[in-house]
TORBABA-189086 format. One line per 3 residues: number of its first residue (from 1); for each residue x, y, z of C-alpha. Coordinates in steps of 0.1 Angstrom, whole numbers, always signed. Layout:
% TORBABA-189086
NUM	X:Y:Z | ...
***
This chain:
% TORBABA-189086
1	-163:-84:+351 | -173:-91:+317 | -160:-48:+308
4	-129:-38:+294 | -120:-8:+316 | -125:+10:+287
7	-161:+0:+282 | -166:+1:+325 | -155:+38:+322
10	-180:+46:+298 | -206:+32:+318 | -191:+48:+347
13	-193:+83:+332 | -229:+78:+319 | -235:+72:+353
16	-225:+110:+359 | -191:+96:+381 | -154:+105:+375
19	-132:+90:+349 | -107:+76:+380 | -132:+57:+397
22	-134:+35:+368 | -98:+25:+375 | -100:+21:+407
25	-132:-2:+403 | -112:-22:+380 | -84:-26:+400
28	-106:-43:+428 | -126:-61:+404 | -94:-80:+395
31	-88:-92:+430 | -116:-115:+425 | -135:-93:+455
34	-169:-114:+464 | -190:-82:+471 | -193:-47:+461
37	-187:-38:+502 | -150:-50:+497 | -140:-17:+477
40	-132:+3:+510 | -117:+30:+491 | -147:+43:+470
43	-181:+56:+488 | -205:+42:+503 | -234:+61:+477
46	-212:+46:+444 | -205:+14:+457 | -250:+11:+467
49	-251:+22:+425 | -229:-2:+417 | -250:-29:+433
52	-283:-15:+415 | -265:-17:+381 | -246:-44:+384
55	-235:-80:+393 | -202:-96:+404 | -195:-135:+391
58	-185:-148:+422 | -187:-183:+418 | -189:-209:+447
61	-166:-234:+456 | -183:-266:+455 | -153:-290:+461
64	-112:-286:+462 | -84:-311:+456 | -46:-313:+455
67	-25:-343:+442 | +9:-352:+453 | +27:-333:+426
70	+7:-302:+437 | -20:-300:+411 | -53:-282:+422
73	-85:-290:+408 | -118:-271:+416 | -151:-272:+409
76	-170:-239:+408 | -205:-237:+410 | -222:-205:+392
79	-254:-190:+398 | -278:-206:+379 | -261:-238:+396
82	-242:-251:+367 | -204:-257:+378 | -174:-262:+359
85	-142:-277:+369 | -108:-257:+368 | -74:-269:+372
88	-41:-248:+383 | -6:-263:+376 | +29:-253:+390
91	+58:-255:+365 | +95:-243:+368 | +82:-213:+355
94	+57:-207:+373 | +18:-213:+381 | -4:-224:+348
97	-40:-223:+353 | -59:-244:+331 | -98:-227:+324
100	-133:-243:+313 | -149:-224:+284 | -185:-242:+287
103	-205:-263:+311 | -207:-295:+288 | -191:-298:+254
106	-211:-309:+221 | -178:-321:+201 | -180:-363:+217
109	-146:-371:+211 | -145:-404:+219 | -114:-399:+247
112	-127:-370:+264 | -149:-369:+295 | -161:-338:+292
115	-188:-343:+266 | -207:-369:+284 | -231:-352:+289
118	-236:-327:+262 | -232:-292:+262 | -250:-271:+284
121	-245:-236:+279 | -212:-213:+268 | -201:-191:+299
124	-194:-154:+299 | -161:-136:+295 | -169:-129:+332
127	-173:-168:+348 | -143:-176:+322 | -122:-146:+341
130	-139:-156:+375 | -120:-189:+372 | -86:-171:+374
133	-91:-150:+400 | -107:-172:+422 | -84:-202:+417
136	-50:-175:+420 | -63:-167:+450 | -74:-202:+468
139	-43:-212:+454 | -22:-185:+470 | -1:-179:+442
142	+0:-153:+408 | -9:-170:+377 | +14:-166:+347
145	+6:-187:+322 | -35:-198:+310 | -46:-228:+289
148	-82:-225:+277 | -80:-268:+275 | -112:-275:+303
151	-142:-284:+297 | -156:-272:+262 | -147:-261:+230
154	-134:-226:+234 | -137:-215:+197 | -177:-230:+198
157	-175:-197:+225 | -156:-173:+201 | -174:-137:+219
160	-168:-148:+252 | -134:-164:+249 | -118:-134:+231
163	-137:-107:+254 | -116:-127:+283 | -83:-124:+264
166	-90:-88:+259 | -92:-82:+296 | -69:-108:+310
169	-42:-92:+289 | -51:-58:+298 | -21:-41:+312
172	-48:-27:+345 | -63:-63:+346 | -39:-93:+353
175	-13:-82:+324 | -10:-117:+314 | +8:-118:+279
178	-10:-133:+247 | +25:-156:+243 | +15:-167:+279
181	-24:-179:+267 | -31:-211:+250 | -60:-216:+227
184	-73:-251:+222 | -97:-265:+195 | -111:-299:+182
187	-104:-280:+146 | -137:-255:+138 | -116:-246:+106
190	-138:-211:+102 | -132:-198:+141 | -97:-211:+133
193	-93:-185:+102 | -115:-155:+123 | -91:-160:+150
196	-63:-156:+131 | -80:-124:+110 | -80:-107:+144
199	-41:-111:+146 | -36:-116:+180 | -4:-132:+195
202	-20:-164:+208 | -10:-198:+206 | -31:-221:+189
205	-33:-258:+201 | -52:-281:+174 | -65:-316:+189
208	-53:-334:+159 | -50:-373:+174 | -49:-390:+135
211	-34:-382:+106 | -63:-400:+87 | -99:-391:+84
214	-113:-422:+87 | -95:-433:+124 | -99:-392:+134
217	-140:-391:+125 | -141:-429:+148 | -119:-404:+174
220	-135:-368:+169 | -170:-365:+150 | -164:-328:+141
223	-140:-347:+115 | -172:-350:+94 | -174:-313:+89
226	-136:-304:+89 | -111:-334:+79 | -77:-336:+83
229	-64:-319:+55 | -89:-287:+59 | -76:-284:+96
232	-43:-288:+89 | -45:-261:+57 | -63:-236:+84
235	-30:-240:+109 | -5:-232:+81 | -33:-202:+74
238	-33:-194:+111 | +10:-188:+111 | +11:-170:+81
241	-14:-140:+95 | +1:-145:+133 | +37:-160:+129
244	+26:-180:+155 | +37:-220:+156 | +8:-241:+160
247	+11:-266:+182 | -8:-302:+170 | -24:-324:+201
250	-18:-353:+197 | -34:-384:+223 | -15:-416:+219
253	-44:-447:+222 | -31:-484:+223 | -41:-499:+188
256	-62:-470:+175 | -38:-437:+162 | -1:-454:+174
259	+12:-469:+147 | +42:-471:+127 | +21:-460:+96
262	+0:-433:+116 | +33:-418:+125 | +44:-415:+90
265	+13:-404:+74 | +13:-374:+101 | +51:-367:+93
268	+41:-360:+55 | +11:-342:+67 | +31:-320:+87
271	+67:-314:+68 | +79:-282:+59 | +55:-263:+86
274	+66:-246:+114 | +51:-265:+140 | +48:-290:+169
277	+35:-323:+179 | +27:-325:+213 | +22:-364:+220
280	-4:-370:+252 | -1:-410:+264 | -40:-412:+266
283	-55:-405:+303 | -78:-432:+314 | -113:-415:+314
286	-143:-438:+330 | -165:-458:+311 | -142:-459:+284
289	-127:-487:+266 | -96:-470:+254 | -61:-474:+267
292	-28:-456:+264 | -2:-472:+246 | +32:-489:+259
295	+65:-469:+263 | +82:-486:+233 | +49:-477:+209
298	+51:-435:+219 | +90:-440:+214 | +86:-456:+183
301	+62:-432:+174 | +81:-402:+183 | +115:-412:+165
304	+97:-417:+129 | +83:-376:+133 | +118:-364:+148
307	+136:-383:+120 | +110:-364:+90 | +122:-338:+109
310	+85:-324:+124 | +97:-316:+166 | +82:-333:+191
313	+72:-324:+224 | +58:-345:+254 | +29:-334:+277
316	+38:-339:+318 | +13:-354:+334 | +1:-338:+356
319	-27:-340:+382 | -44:-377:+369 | -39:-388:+408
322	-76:-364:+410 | -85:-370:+376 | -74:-335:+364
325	-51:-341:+331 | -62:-344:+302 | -94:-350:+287
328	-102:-363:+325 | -126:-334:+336 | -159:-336:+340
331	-178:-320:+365 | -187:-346:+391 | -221:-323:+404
334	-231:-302:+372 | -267:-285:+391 | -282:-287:+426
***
């Protein structure tokens, strides 16, 4: 699941087989099958080589919920018995499903869940994939849209995560457009530049949260290595090779990043760039001291940027009935 059916049809022909049954091993791969059995259309002899030369993700489904509002969460458990949580979404436009890049997550921002306990280890292009077709299906409906905002930093997992894009968008795989793929990071300012070198027509999502290093290093230690400025330099970088808006993330907390001031000091930051601000009321996350701010503070907040004339946008929130928004998963059972 981890092949381009490019690279699968290599493989395929070094295996002495015909160039078709590549494509029609691809097409059951992306129906998320759970054995090699399932393909009823090849023979019996390829489908026993298949099994001796390779392995399917198929991930098991530790535990399912559903809100009111018809958000799904689910935790998949993988082989080695680390699990990841995955969450799918339906909008007026249709199903978004939003995909865990790592098991764990080494960035510690301060309002995020996921990186209590570390990072683990990065997944594969295949158990990124798996998440898709496995949720699309127990969902019972087709994906359109993908957000790689779970658990982890997705550019700390540059291979995998663009191996995924490169099949998920494959017009024989789930033909998902790049327009309909979200990329978020905390701000790794050289996976930031690489991703944009490889001109792709992805949008970026940067977890900005301050507009000043000294409250965004308290928020986000990766600050230390990349501040402000250098993240917000390698977003302008990241339209000018893409033509891409970059879309800034920005978590309101109650007395921390909502001030009158921090909105002004992000409007300068931000003027004259093509570009969004995305404002996120903080989610409650457990164990944690932060809170989200009152109604008048995000309005406040949002009038100074539209007035300096930077556009604002507001997340939904969606799915914090199970804790499944924002910076609320975690993996509840992580081994065992």
């Amino acid at each position: 699941m981890s092949l381009t059916p490019e690279a699968l049809t290599e493989r395929l022909l070094a295996l002495g087989e015909k160039k078709y049954r590549a494509e029609q091993v691809f097409l059951w791969l992306r129906e998320g099958i759970s054995s090699f059995d399932a393909m009823t259309n090849i023979s019996e002899a390829l489908r026993e080589k298949l099994a001796a030369e390779f392995a399917l993700t198929v991930p098991e489904l530790a535990k399912s919920q559903r809100s009111a509002d018809g958000t799904a969460k689910y935790l998949w458990r993988f082989s080695d018995g680390q699990a990841v949580e995955t969450v799918v979404m339906s909008y007026h436009h249709g199903l978004t499903v939003c995909v865990s890049t790592q098991a764990g997550c080494r960035m510690g921002c301060a309002f995020c869940a996921s990186a209590a306990g570390g990072l683990i280890r990065n997944l594969s292009a295949a158990e990124i994939l798996a998440q898709v077709l496995y949720s699309q299906r127990e969902y019972g409906g087709r994906i359109s849209n993908i957000v790689l905002m779970g658990t982890g930093e997705p550019l700390d997992n540059f291979e995998s995560v663009l191996a995924f894009v490169r099949i998920v968008t494959h017009p024989k795989s789930l033909n998902i457009g790049m327009r309909h793929i979200t990329i978020s990071t905390s701000g790794l300012v050289p996976q930031m530049d690489r991703l944009g070198d490889c001109g792709l027509q992805l949008c970026l999502a940067v977890s900005l949260h301050s507009a000043d290093d000294e409250t965004r290093s308290r928020l986000m230690p990766v600050n230390s290595a990349y501040g402000v400025d250098e993240v917000v330099a390698a977003a302008k970088r990241y339209f000018a090779k893409t033509n891409r808006r970059v879309a800034y993330e920005y978590a309101m907390i109650d007395g921390v990043n909502d001030s009158p001031e921090q909105a002004r000091l992000l409007a300068k930051k931000l003027r004259g760039q093509n570009c969004f601000v995305n404002i996120i009321s903080l989610n409650r996350v457990e164990n944690s001291h932060l809170a989200p701010p009152s109604d008048a503070h995000v309005r406040e907040f949002a009038g100074i940027l539209d007035k300096a004339g930077v556009q604002v946008t507001f997340r939904r929130k969606l799915g914090d009935g199970i804790d499944a928004a924002c910076g609320q998963l975690r993996a509840a059972s992580i081994k065992g």
